[in-house]
BAGUTOR-491210 format. One line per 10 residues: number of its first residue (from 0); their letters; for each residue x, y, z of C-alpha. Coordinates in Angstrom, 3 decimals, decimal comma. Layout:
<nodes>
NUM) A) X/Y/Z  ...
</nodes>
This chain:
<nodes>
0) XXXXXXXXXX) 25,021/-53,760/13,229  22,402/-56,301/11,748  19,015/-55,357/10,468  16,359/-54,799/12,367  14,524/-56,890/10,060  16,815/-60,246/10,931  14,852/-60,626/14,116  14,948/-59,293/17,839  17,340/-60,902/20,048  15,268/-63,300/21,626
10) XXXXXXXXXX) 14,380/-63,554/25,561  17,777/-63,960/26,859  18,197/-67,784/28,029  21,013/-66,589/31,080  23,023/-63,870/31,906  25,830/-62,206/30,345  29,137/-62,445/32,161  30,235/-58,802/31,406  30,799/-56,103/34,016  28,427/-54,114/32,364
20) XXXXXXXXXX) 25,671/-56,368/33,947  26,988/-56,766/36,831  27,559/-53,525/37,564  23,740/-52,755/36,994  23,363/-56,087/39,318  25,572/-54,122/41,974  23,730/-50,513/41,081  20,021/-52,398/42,079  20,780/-53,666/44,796  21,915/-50,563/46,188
30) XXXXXXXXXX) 19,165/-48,317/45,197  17,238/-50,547/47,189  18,940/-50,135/50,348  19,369/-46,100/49,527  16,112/-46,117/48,644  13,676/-48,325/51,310  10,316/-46,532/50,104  10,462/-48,573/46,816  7,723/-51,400/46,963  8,990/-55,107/47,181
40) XXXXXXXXXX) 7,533/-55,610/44,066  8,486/-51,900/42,143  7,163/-51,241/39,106  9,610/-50,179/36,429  9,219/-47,564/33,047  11,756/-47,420/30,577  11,953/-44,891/27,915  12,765/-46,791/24,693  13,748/-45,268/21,378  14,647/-47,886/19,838
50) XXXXXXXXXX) 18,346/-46,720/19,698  21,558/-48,418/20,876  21,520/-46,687/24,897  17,415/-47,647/25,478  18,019/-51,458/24,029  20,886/-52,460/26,030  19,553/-50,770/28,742  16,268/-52,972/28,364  17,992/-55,922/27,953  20,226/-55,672/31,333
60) XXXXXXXXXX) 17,079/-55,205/33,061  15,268/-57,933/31,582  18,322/-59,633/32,760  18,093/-58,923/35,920  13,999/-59,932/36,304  15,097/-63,066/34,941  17,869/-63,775/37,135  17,848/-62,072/39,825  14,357/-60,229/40,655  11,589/-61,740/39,208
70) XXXXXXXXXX) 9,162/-59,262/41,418  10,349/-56,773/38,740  7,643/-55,296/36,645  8,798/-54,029/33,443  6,856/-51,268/31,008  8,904/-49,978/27,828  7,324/-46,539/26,544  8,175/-45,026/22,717  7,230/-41,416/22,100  6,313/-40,865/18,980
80) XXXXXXXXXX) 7,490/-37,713/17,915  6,334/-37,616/14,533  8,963/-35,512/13,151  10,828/-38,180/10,730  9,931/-40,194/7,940  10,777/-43,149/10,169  8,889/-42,500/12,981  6,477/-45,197/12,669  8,844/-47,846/11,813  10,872/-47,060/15,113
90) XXXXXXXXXX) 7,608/-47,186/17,075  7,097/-51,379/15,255  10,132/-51,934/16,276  9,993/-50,898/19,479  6,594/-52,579/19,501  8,339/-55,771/18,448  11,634/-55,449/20,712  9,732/-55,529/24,166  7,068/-58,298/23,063  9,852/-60,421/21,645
100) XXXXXXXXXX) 11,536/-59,485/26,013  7,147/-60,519/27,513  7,671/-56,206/28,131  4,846/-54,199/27,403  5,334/-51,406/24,871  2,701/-48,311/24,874  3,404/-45,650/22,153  2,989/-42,764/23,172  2,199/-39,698/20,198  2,759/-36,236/21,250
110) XXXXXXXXXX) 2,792/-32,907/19,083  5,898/-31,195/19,153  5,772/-27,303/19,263  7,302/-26,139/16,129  7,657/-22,423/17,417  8,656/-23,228/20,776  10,949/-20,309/22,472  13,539/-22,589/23,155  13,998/-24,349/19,457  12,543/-27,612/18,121
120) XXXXXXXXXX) 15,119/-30,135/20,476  13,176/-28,231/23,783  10,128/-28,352/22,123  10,807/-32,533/22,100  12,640/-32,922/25,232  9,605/-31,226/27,097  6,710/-33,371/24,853  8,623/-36,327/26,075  8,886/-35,727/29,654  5,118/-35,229/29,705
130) XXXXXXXXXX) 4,793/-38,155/27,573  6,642/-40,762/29,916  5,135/-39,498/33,181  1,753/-41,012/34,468  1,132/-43,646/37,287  1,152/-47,295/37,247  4,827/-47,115/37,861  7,255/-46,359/40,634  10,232/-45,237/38,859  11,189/-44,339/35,446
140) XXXXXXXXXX) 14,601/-45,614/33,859  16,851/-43,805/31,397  19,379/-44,508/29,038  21,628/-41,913/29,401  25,644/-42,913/29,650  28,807/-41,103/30,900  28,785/-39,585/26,943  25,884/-37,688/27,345  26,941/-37,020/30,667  29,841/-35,358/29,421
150) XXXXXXXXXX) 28,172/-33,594/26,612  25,095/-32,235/29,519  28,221/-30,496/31,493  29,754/-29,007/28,790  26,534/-27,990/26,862  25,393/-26,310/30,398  28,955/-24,742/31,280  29,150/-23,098/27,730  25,859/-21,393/28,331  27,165/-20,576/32,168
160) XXXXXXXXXX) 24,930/-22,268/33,825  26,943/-22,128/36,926  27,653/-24,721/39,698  23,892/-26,679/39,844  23,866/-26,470/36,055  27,234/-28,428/36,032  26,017/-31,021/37,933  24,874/-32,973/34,989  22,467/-35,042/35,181  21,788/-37,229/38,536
170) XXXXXXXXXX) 21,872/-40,783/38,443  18,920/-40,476/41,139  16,210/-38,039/40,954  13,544/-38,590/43,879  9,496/-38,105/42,879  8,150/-34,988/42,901  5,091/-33,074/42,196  3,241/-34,855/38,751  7,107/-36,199/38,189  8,250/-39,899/38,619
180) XXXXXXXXXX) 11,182/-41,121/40,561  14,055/-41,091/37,797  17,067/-43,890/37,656  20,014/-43,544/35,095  22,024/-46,774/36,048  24,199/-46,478/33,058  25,479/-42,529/33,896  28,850/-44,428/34,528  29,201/-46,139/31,739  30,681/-45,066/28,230
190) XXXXXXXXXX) 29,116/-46,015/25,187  31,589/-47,650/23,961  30,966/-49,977/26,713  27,422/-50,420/25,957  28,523/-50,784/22,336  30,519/-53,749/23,093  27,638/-55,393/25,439  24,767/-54,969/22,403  27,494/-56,607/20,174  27,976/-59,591/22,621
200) XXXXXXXXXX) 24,464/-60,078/22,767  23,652/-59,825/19,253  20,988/-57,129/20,240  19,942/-54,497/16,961  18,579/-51,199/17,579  17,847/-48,290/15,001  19,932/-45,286/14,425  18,411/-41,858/14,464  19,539/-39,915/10,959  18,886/-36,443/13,081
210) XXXXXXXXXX) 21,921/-37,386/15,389  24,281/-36,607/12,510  22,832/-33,080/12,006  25,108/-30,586/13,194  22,529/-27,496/13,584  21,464/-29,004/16,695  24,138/-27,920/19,902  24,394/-30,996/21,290  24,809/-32,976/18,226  27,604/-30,159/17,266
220) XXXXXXXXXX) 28,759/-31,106/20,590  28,873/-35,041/20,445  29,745/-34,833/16,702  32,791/-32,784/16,633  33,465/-30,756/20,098  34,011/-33,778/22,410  36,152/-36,188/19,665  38,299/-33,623/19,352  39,216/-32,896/23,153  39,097/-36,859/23,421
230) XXXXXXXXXX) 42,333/-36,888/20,734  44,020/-34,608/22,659  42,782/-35,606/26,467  41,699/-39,251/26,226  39,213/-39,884/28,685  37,972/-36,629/28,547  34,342/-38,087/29,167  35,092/-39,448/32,146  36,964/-36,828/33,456  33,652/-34,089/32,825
240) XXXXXXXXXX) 31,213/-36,758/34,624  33,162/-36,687/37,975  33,008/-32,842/37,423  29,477/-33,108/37,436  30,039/-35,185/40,046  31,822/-32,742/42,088  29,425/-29,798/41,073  26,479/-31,868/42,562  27,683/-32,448/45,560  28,884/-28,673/45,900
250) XXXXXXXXXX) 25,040/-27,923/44,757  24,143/-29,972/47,657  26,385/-27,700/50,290  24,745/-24,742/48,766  21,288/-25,657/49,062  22,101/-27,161/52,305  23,365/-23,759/53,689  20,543/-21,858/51,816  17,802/-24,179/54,122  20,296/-22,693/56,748
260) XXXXXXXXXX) 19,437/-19,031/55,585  16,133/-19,617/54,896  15,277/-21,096/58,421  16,982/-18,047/59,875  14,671/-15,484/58,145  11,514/-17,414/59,401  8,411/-16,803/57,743  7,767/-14,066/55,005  7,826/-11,353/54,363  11,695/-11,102/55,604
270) XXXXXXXXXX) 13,163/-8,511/57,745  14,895/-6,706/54,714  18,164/-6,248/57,309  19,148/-9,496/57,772  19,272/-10,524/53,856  21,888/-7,450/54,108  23,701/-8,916/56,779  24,960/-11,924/54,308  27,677/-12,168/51,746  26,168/-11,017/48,269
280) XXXXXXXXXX) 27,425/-14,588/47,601  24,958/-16,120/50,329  22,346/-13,593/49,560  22,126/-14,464/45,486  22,165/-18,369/46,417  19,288/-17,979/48,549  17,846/-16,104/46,091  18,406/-19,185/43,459  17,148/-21,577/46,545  14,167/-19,718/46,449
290) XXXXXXXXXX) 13,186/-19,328/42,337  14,786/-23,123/42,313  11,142/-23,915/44,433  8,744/-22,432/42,059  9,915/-22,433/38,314  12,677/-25,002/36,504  14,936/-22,572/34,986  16,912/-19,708/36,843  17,297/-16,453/35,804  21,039/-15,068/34,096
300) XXXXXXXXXX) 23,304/-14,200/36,542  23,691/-10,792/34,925  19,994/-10,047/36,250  20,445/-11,471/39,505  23,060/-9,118/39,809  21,215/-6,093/39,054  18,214/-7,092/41,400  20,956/-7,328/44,206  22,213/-3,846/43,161  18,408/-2,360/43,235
310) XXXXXXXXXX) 17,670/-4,736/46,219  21,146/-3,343/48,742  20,198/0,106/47,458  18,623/2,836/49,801  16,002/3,620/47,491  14,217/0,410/47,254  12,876/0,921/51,110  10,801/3,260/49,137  9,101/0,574/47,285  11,034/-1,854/44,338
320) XXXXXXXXXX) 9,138/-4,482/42,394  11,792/-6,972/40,495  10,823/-9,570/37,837  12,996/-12,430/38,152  11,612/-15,851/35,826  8,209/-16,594/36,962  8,835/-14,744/40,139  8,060/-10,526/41,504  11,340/-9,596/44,303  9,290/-7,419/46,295
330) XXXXXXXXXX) 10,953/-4,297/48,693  8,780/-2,273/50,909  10,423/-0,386/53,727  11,864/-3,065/56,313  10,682/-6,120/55,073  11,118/-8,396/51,425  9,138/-11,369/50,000  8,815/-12,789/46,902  4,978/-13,133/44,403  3,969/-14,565/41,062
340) XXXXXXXXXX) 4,457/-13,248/38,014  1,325/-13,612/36,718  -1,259/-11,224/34,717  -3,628/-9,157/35,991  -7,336/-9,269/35,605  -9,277/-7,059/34,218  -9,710/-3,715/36,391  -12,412/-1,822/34,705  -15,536/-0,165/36,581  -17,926/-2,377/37,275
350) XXXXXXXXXX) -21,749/-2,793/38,996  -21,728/-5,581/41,992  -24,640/-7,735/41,018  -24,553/-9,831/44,222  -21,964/-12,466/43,480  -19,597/-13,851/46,344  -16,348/-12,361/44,663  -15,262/-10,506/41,988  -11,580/-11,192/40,359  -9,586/-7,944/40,148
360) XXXXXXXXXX) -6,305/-6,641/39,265  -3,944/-9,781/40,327  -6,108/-10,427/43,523  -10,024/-10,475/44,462  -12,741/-9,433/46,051  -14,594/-11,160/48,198  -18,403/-10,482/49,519  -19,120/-12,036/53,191  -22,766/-11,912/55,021  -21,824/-10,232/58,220
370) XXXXXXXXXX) -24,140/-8,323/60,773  -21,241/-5,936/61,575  -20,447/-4,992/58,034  -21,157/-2,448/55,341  -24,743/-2,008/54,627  -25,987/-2,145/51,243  -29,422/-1,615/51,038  -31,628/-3,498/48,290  -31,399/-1,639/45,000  -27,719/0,376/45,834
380) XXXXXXXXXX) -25,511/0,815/42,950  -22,694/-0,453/44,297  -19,597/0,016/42,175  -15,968/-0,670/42,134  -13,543/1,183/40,238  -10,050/2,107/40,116  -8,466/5,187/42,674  -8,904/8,441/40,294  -6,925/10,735/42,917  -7,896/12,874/45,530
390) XXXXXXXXXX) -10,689/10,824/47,494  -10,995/10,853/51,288  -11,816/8,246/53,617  -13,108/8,624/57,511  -12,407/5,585/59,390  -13,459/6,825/62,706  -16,486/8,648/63,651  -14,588/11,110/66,007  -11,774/11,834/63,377  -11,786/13,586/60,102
400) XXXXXXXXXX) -11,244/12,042/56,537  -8,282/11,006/55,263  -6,308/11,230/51,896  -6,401/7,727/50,288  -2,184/8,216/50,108  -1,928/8,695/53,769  -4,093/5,536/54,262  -1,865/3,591/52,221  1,164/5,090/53,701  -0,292/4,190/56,792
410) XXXXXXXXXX) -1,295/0,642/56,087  2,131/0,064/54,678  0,604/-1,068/50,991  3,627/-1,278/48,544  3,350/1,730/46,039  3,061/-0,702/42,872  -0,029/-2,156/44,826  -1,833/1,139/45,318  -3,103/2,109/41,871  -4,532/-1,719/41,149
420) XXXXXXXXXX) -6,299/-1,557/44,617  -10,709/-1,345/44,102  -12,342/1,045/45,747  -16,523/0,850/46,426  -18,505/3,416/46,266  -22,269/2,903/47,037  -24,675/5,555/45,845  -22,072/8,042/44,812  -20,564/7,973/48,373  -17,003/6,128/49,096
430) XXXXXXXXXX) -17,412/3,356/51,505  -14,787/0,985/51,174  -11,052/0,214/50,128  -8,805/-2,327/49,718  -5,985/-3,026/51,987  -7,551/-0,003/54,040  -11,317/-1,301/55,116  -14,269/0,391/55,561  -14,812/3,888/56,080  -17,928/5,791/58,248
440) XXXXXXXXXX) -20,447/5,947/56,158  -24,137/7,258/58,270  -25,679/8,424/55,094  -25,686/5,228/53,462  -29,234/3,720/54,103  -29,798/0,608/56,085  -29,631/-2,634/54,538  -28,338/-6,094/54,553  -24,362/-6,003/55,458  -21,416/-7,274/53,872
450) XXXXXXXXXX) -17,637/-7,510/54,899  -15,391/-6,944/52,476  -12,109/-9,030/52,219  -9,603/-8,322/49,417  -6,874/-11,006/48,987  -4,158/-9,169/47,077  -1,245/-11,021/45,018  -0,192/-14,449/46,170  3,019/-13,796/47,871  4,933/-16,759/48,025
460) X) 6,356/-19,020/51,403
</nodes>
């Protein structure tokens, strides 16, 4: 490979006769036609490290805005990570590589997490996907080749990641929320064969010292794992993308017949019965369908399995509350739905001072001018606290109280709800509770009046 100091292949004068470019030729035009929402004029991203993949993948499509669309509009993006010595001389060169092209380059810093849960290559990967999002473009375009194709479905079967994690990588990835439309054109393509195009083109890149180190799993992987099945099964590579290949279109089925499932429940919370009725095979994808909507990374199978043991058991129509990732399974009698995971406010006693609501537990309370309300006279102590045990509530004037537990029963709160639930109390006398309402209450004195509305945890669609 030459230096990177012998110059940067200059704007290429025509295009290269190799299949390599025509086959990204071939791949553009049809992502236009399988893709008709892209603008006449799309604007393009590429990540660029300055290594082999991200140069001869900015050179084809330099190519092809010389050739064949000039409406193309090209931006090259670095990330700085900051974690080598080199750093800064990949970022000039990268710098220097798209100006020599007429591409923009913006370099992007980020701080990398050193203590990050998943290990310092997460901690990058996830400072670099924030780092290459953003508008001004339409689509983002990466590098990655049938090699780390092949390395993605091993690394992911190893750690059983099951049929959507065998999928690999998807040469298509449609926009979604804060996440740009992502292109791999080269997933086909071996390195080798990208190898050979640089070479004919007399492109240089840099070469990344931290690829060689073997601590990492995927380097472990590319370095020695994969060569060594390649000796033996030559074409190996190839032979792992059209698995992923396979498993993505078998993902596809699966979500496709979770929709199914899904449309047949209707809207939660879900007759508890008919999630029963399925296969435990149908009832755990749907599950996965499900968490797949509201956090990136499923839970183990191991604990899916247990939830489904708790879930099909008798007992949990008596109330069962299941952490799964970022999101609460949730049985109560008949019916199932699913919440966030997420912490609970503070629930200590506390003096209403007039404001419109008042965060508690893992829901609020809300405050609401209304002439048919409760009244609470001018200079009340109105205070919410916590259920001790044993209080009674009358909710109509003609029939006695009521233990708070029978209300619930009654109201069909979930048992883990029932201990975070406020209860008011104005002047010493109990006058209100949540998920139950507002009890009879003559001997309070006569003031202005206030519904009370408690929104309890989010429960998800």
């Amino acid at each position: 490979m030459p230096s990177t100091d012998t110059a940067i292949a200059a704007q290429p004068a025509g295009p290269l006769f190799d299949p390599l470019f025509d086959q990204l030729t071939a791949a553009w035009t049809a992502l236009q036609h399988a893709q008709p929402g892209l603008p006449p004029a799309p604007q393009l991203r590429v990540a660029l490290s300055g290594g082999l993949d991200s140069v001869v993948l900015l050179h084809l499509l330099v190519l092809l805005r010389t050739h064949l669309a000039p409406q193309l509009g090209l931006e090259a993006v670095h990330v700085h990570h900051g974690l080598l010595p080199e750093a800064d001389a990949w970022a000039d060169f990268c710098v220097r590589c798209s100006a020599a092209w007429d591409v923009p380059c913006r370099v992007q810093r980020v701080q990398v997490a050193r203590q990050h849960p998943g290990g310092l290559e997460a901690a990058a990967r996830e400072a670099r996907h924030w780092a290459l999002e953003g508008p001004d473009a339409d689509l983002l375009v990466l590098a990655h080749h049938q090699d780390d194709q092949a390395e993605t479905v091993l690394f992911r079967i190893l750690r059983g990641a099951g049929v959507r994690g065998a999928a690999g990588m998807a040469p298509w990835l449609p926009a979604g929320p804060g996440r740009l439309a992502r292109w791999r054109p080269l997933l086909n393509h071996s390195k080798e064969t990208l190898r050979r195009h640089a070479q004919a083109a007399g492109l240089v890149w840099v070469e990344d010292p931290s690829n060689q180190d073997l601590h990492y799993s995927r380097n472990f992987l590319r370095q020695q794992v994969l060569p060594l099945i390649q000796r033996r099964f030559p074409g190996v590579a190839g032979g792992f993308a059209r698995l992923g290949r396979l498993a993505g279109e078998a993902d596809q089925m699966l979500t496709e017949l979770a929709q199914l499932d899904q449309a047949a429940l209707g809207s939660a919370p879900w007759a508890r019965a008919a999630l029963l009725a399925l296969s435990s095979a149908r009832r755990r994808n749907l599950w996965r369908y499900q968490l797949s909507r509201i956090q990136a990374r499923l839970p183990e199978e191991d604990q899916l399995l247990e939830a489904e043991r708790q879930f099909c058991a008798d007992a949990a129509r008596a109330g069962v509350q299941l952490a799964l990732g970022r999101g609460l399974l949730c049985c109560y009698r008949e019916h199932w739905w699913w919440e966030h995971a997420r912490p609970a406010a503070a629930t200590e006693a506390r003096v209403w001072l007039g404001e419109p609501e008042i965060a508690w537990g893992r829901g609020r309370l809300r405050f609401i001018p209304d002439p048919a309300g409760l009244p609470l006279a001018p200079g009340a102590r109105v205070e919410i606290r916590l259920r001790a045990g044993g209080e009674r509530l009358r909710l109509h004037p003609a029939r006695p109280a009521r233990s708070l537990k029978n209300l619930y029963q009654e109201a069909g709160i979930p048992p883990w709800e029932r201990p975070l639930l406020p209860v008011v109390w104005v002047d010493g006398v109990l006058a209100w509770v949540g998920g139950v309402g507002a009890g009879v209450c003559p001997e309070l004195a006569e003031g202005p009046r206030w519904r009370l509305v408690w929104e309890g945890p989010n429960r998800l669609p």
